[in-house]
LOMAR-617996 format. One line per 5 residues: their letters; for each residue x, y, z of C-alpha. Coordinates in Angstrom, 1 decimal. Each point is the difference from the previous one (the first is absolute). Layout:
BEGIN
A> X/Y/Z; ...
***
This chain:
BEGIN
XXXXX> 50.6/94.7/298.9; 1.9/3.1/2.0; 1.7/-2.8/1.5; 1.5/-1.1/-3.0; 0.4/3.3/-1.9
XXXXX> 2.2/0.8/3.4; 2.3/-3.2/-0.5; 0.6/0.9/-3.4; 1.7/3.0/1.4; -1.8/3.3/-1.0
XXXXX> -3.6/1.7/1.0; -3.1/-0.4/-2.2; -1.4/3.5/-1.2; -3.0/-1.3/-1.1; -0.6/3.8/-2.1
XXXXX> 2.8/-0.8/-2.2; -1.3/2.3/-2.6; 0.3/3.0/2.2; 3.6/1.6/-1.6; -0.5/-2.0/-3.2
XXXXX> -0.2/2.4/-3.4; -2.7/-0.7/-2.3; 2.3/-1.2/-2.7; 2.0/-2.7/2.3; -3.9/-1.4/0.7
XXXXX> -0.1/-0.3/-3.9; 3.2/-1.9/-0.8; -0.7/-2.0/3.3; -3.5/-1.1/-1.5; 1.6/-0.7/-3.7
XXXXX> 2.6/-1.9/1.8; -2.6/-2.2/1.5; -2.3/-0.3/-2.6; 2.5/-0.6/-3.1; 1.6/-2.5/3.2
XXXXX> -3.7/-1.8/0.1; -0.3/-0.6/-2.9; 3.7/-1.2/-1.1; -1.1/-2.7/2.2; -3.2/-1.0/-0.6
XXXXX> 1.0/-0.5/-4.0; 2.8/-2.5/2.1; -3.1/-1.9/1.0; -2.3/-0.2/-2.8; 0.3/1.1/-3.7
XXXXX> -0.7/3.6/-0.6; -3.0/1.4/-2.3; 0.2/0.8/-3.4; -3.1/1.3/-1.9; -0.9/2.3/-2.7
XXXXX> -1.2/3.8/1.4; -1.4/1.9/-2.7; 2.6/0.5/-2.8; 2.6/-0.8/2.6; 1.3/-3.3/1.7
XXXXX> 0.7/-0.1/3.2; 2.3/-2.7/1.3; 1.3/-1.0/3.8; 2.3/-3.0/-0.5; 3.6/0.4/1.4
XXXXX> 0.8/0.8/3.7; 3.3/0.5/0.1; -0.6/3.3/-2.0; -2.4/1.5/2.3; 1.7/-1.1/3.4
XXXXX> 3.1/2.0/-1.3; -2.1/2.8/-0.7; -0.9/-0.7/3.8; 3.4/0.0/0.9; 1.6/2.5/-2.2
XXXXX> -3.5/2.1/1.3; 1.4/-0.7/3.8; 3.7/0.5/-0.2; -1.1/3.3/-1.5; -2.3/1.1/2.9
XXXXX> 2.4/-0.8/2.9; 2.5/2.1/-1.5; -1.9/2.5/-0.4; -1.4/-0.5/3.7; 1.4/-2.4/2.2
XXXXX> -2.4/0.3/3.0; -2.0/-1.4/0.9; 0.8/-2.6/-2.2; -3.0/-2.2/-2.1; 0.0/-2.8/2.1
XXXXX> -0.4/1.8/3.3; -2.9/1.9/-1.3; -1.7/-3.2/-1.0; 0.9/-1.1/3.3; -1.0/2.6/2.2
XXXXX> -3.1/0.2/-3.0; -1.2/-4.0/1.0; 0.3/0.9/4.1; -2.3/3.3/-0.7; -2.2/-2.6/-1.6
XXXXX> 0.6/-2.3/2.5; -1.7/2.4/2.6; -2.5/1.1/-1.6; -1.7/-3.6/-0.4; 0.7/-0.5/3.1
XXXXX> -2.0/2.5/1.5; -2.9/-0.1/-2.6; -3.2/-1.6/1.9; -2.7/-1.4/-2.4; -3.8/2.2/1.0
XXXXX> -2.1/-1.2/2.4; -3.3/-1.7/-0.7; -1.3/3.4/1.7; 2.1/2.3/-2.2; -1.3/-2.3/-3.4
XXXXX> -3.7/0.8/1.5; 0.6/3.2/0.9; 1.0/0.9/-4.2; -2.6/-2.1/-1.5; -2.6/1.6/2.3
XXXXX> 1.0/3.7/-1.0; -0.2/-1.3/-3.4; -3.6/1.3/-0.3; 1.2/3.4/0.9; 2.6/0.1/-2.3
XXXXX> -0.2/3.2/-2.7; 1.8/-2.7/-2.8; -2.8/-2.7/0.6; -2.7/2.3/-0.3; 1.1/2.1/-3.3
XXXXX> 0.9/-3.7/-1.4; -3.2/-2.1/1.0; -2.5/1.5/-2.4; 2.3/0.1/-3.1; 0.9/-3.3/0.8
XXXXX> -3.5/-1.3/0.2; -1.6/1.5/-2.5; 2.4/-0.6/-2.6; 1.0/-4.0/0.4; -4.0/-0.1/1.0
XXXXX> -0.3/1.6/-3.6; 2.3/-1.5/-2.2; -0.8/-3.1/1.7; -3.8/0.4/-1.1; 0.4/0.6/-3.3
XXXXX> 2.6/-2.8/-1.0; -2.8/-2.6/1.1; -2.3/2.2/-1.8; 2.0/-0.8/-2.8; 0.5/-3.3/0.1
XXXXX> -3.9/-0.7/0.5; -0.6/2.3/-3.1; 2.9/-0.6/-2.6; 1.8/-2.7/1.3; 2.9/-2.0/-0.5
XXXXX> 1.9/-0.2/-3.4; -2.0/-2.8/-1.9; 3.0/-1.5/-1.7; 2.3/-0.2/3.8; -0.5/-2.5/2.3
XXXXX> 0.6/2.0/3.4; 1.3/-2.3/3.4; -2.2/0.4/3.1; 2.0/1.0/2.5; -1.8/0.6/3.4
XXXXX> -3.5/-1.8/0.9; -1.2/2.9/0.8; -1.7/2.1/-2.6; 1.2/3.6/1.6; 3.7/-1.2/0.1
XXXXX> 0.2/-1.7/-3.3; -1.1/3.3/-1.6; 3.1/1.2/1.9; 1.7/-2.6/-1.2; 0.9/1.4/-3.6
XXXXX> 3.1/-0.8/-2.3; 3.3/-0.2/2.5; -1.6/-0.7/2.6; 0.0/-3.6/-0.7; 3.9/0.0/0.5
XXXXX> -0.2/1.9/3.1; -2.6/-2.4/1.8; 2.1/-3.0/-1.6; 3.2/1.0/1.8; -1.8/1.1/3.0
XXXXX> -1.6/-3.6/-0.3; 2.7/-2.0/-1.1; 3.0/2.0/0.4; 3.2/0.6/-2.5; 1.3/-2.8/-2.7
XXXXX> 2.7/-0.6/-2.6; 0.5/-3.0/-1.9; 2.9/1.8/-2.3; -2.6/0.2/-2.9; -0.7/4.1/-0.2
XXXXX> -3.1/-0.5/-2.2; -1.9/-2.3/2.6; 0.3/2.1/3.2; 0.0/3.7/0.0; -1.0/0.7/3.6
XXXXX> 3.2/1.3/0.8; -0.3/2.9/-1.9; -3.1/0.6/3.0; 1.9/1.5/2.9; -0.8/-1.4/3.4
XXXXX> -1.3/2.5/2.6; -4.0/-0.2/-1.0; -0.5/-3.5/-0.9; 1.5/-1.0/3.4; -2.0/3.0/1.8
XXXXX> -2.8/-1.2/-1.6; 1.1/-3.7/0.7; 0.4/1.3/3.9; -3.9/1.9/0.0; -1.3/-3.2/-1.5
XXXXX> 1.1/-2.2/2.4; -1.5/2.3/2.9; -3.3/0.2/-2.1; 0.1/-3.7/-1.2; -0.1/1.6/-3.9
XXXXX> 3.0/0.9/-2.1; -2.1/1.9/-2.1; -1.7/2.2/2.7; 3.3/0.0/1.4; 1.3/1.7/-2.9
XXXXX> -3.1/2.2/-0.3; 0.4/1.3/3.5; 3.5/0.4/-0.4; -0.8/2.0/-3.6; -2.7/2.5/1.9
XXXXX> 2.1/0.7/3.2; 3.0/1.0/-1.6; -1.8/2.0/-2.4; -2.0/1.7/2.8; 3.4/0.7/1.9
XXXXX> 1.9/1.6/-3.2; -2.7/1.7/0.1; 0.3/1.0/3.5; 3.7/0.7/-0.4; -0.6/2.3/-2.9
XXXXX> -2.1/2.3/1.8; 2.9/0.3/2.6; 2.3/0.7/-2.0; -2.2/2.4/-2.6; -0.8/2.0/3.0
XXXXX> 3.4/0.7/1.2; 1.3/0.9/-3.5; -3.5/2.0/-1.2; -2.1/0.5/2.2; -3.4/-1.6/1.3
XXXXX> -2.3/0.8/-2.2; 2.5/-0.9/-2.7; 0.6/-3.6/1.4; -3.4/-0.9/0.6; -0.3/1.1/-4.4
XXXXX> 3.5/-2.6/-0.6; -2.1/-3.1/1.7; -3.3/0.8/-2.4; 2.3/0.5/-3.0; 1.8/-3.4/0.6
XXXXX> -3.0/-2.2/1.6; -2.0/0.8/-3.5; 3.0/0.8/-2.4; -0.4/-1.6/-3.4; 2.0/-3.5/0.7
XXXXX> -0.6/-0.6/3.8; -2.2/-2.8/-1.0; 2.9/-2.4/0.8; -0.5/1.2/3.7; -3.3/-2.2/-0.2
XXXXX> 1.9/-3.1/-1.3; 2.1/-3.1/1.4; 2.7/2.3/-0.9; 3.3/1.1/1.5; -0.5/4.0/-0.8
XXXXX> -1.6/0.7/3.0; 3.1/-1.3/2.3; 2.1/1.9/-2.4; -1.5/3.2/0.8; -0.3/-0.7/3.8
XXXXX> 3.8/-0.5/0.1; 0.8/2.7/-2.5; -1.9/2.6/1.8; 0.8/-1.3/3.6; 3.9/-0.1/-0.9
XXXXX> -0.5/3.6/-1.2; -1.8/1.1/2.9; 2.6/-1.1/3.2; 3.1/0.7/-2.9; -1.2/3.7/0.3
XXXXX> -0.7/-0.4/4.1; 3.4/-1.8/0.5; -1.9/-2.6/1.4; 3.1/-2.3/-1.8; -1.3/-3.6/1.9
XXXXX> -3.2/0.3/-1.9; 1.1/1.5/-3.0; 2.5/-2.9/-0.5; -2.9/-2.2/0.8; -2.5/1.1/-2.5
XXXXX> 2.9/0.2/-2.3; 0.8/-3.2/-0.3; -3.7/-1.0/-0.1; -0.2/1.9/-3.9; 3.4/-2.0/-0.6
XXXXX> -1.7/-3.0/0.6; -3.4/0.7/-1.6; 0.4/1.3/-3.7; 3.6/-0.5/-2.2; -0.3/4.0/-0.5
XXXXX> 0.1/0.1/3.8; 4.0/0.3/0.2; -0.4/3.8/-1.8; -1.3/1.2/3.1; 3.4/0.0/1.6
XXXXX> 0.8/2.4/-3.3; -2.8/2.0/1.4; 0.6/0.4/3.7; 3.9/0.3/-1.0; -1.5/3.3/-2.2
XXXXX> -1.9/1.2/3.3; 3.5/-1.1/2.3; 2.0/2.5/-2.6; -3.1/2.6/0.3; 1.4/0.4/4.4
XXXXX> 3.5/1.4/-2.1; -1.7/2.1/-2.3; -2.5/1.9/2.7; 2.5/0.5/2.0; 2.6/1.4/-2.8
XXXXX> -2.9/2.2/-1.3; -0.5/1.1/3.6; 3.4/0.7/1.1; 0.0/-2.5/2.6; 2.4/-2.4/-1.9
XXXXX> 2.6/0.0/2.9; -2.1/-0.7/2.4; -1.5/-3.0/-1.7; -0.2/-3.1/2.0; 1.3/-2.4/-2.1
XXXXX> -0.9/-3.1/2.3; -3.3/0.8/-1.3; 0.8/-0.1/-3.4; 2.2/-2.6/-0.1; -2.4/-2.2/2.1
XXXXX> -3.0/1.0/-2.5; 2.2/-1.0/-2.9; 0.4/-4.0/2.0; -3.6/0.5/0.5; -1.0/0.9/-4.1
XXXXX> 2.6/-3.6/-0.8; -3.0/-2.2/2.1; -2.4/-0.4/-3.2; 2.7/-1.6/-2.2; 1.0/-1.9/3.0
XXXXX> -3.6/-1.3/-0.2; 0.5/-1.1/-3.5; 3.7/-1.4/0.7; -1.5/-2.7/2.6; -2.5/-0.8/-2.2
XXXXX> 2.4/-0.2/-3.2; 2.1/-2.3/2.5; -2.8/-2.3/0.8; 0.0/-0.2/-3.8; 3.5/-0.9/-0.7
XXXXX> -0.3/-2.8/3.0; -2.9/-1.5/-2.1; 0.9/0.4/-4.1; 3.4/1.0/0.4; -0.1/3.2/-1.7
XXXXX> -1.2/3.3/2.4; -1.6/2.1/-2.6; -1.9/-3.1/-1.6; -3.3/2.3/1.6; 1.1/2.3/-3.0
XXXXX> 0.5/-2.4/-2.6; -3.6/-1.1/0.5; -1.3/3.0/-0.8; 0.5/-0.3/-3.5; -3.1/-2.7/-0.7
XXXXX> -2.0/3.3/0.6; 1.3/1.5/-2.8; 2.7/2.1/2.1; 3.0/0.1/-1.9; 3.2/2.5/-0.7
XXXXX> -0.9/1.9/-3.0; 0.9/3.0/1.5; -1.6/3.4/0.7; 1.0/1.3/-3.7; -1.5/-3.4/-1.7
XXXXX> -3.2/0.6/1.9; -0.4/4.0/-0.8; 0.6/-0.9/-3.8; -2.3/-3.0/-0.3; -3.1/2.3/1.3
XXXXX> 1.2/2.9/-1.6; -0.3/-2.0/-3.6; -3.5/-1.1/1.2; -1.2/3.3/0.1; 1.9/1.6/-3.3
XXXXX> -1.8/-3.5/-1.7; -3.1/0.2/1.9; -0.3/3.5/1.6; -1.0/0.6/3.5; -3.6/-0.6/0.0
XXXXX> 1.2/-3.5/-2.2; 2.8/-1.1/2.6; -2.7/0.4/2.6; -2.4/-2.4/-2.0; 2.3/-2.3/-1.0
XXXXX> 1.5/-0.4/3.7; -1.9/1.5/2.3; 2.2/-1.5/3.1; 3.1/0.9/-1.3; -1.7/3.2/-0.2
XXXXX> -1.3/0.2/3.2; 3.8/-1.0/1.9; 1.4/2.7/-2.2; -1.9/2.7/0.7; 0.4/-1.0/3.8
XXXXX> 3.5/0.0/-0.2; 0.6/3.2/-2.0; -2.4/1.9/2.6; 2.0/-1.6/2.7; 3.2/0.8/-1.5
XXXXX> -1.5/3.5/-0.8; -0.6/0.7/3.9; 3.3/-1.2/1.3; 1.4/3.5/0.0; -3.1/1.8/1.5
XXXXX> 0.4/-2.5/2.5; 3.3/0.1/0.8; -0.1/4.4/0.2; -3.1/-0.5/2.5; 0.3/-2.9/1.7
XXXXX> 4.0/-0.6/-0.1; 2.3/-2.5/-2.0; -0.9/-3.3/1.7; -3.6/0.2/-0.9; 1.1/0.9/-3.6
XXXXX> 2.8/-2.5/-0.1; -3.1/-2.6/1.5; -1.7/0.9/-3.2; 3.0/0.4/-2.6; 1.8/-3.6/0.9
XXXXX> -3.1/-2.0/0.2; -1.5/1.2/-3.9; 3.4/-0.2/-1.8; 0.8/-3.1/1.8; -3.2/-1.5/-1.5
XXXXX> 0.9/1.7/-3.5; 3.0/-2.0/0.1; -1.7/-3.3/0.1; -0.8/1.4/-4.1; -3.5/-0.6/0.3
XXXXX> -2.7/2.0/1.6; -1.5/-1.9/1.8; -1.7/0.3/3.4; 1.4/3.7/0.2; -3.6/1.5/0.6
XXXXX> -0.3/-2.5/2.8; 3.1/0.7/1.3; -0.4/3.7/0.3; -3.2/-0.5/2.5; 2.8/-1.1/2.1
XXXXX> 2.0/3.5/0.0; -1.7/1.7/2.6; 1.5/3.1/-0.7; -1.3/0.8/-2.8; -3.4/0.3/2.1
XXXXX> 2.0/2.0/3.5; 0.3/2.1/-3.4; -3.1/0.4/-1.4; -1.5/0.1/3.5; 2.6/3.0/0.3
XXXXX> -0.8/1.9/-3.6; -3.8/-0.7/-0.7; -2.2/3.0/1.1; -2.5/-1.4/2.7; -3.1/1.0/-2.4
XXXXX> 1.4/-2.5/-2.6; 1.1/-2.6/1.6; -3.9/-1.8/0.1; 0.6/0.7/-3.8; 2.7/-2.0/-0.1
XXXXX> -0.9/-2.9/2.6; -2.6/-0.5/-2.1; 2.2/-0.8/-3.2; 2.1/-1.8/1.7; -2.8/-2.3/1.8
XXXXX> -1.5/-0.1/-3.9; 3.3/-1.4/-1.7; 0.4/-2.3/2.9; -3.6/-1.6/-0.4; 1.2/-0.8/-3.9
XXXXX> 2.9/-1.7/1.7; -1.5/-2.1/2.5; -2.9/-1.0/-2.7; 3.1/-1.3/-2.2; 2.3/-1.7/2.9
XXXXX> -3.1/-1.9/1.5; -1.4/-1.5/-3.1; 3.9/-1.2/-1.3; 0.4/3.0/-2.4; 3.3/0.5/-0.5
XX> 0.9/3.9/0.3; 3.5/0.2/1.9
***
């Protein structure tokens, strides 16, 4: 490679950002990225779909490649050197180097972690929530189905042999074990086959743990308790470095029993969501950037909400400019850092671009995973059309009314105002990524113009709980555990016997 850069007539500096000013790294990236995609809209047709009371439309490339150009032109006259494509150049050699020297761990090394496991603080602040509460919730749900039992007038598919994993085996899961099964199809008919609005990465984790354990449904089981047992892991980690010990060990009760972490005892894909969400989190704030872009674009390839977290980590990315500005240290900044953080927040909707290309290769159209989305009543009323269809319920009806009359609209609402509520409490304490985590998530739900599934999406923010760990006074917090276990009980009695309640 030196070999080559040498015949080409000049000397790799593989640090080409050394001299560069921040702003010259942000045309250089706009160049690139308005260049990237100029191109790909060459190869297949761009998106156009409806985004709250907006549409959003991608179609011509020749607009956006000379914004790339015009973007370019700009830049080098501004700053000729280095020039853009010598410090992609002397960028891919840096990369180059690095892979070349990586060396995968030893058996010994992998034996050596997994050995110290047992003497690891996280493990042991996590193992009792974790057990008691899926031991719990897991306990009453077949309590429930023993005593009340199923909805006489639904027939309800048996999905696992096995009477422990069928009860796991509620609502969704039926779609997730079918792709894991069976894998994606599309016969150009969207009514017949929705399972690409599923996203990939636990069905085929779950396909992948099945075929070691010679059960897709176990697979998916195991897969469902070990990611939930490392968020949880994570969590503490990261609690303790941004409260305190006492504090984290409070975060991992507050989320292992919070009100809707039910689903973390289901063939459901929350509990991956929160592993990657966390774990991105976690090595983002360590710039640990491999794993970071790792777990990142695990949650891109998990959940369609997982592309916010790139909104998120971009928040905490812009949070390194604001310390140090607040601080006085702003010309000393290093802004390799930040600008490598920044590459590192894109990796979750990078996640979600390779799986909305593997869905362009099979239907054609690379936001069909959205489309889909509307057989479960998800649509584009809007925000404003949603706030003044409840708020006429409850002028017609009153509170206490609307709450009779649709208790699980009820129930999502009052999740997402509370959620909504502590996004700025959050955001003062805990700093504008975990805020933003919060804030993009809810209204991106509220834009759907329905309700629904917001109070199971919030036991997915685990901020809100570094928060409460943070703000709940240690002689309340059994108080409030015990709520939280309470409400959680009503839910897993109502997912477990086919009750609809999200």
């Amino acid at each position: 490679m030196l070999l080559f850069s040498a015949l080409l007539g000049f000397e790799v500096n593989t640090r080409p950002t050394a001299s560069v000013p921040w702003w010259v790294q942000a045309l250089d990236l706009g160049t690139l990225g308005l260049a990237i995609v100029g191109l790909s809209l060459l190869i297949w047709k761009g998106p156009r779909f409806p985004l709250g009371p907006w549409v959003v439309s991608l179609r011509s490339p020749w607009r956006l490649l000379a914004w790339a150009a015009g973007v370019g032109i700009l830049r080098h006259i501004l700053f000729l050197r280095p020039a853009l494509p010598y410090r992609l150049w002397a960028s891919l050699i840096a990369f180059v180097r690095l892979a070349v020297r990586w060396r995968p761990p030893t058996p010994r090394d992998v034996w050596t972690d997994v050995s110290g496991l047992k003497r690891s603080p996280a493990l042991r602040a996590a193992i009792t929530p974790f057990l008691t509460s899926r031991g719990a919730v897991l306990l009453v749900g077949a309590l429930a189905v023993a005593s009340i039992g199923y909805p006489p007038d639904r027939e309800r598919p048996r999905l696992a042999d096995n009477a422990f994993l069928n009860l796991m085996a509620k609502w969704d899961a039926e779609w997730y074990l079918t792709i894991a099964r069976e894998g994606y199809q599309w016969n150009g008919n969207v009514r017949d086959d929705a399972r690409l609005a599923f996203f990939p990465a636990y069905p085929m984790a779950s396909r992948a743990a099945g075929w070691f354990v010679g059960s897709t449904p176990l697979g998916a089981a195991l897969v469902v308790f070990a990611a939930f047992l490392g968020a949880l892991c994570y969590l503490f980690r990261l609690a303790r470095e941004d409260i305190g010990a006492s504090e984290a060990e409070a975060a991992v009760l507050f989320l292992a029993f919070s009100p809707f972490a039910v689903f973390y005892s289901a063939i459901y894909t929350e509990s991956l969501f929160l592993l990657g969400a966390v774990g991105a989190f976690y090595h983002f704030r360590r710039a640990e950037w491999i794993r970071a872009s790792a777990w990142g674009i695990v949650v891109g390839l998990t959940r369609p909400n997982g592309f916010l977290l790139s909104v998120a980590l971009a928040l905490a990315a812009l949070e390194l400019v604001l310390r140090a500005r607040r601080d006085g240290r702003f010309h000393a900044l290093d802004w390799s850092r930040v600008r490598t953080a920044v590459l590192v927040a894109t990796m979750p909707a990078i996640g979600t671009g390779i799986y909305s290309i593997f869905v362009y290769l099979l239907t054609g159209e690379p936001f069909m995973w959205l489309r889909l989305h509307s057989h479960w009543g998800r649509g584009n009323a809007g925000i404003g059309d949603l706030v003044s269809v409840h708020y006429g319920w409850i002028r017609q009806t009153g509170l206490v009314g609307y709450a009779l009359m649709s208790p699980i609209d009820f129930i999502n609402s009052c999740a997402g105002i509370l959620a909504l509520a502590a996004v700025w409490p959050v955001t003062r304490r805990l700093g504008p990524g975990y805020g933003g985590w919060i804030a993009v998530n809810v209204l991106a739900a509220l834009l759907s113009g329905t309700t629904l599934s917001i109070a199971r999406l919030t036991g997915t923010l685990f901020p809100l709980f570094l928060w409460l760990g943070a703000v709940v006074p240690a002689r309340r917090r059994a108080s409030w555990i015990a709520a939280f276990a309470t409400v959680q009980g009503l839910t897993a009695v109502l997912f477990f016997t086919w009750r609809r309640f999200y």
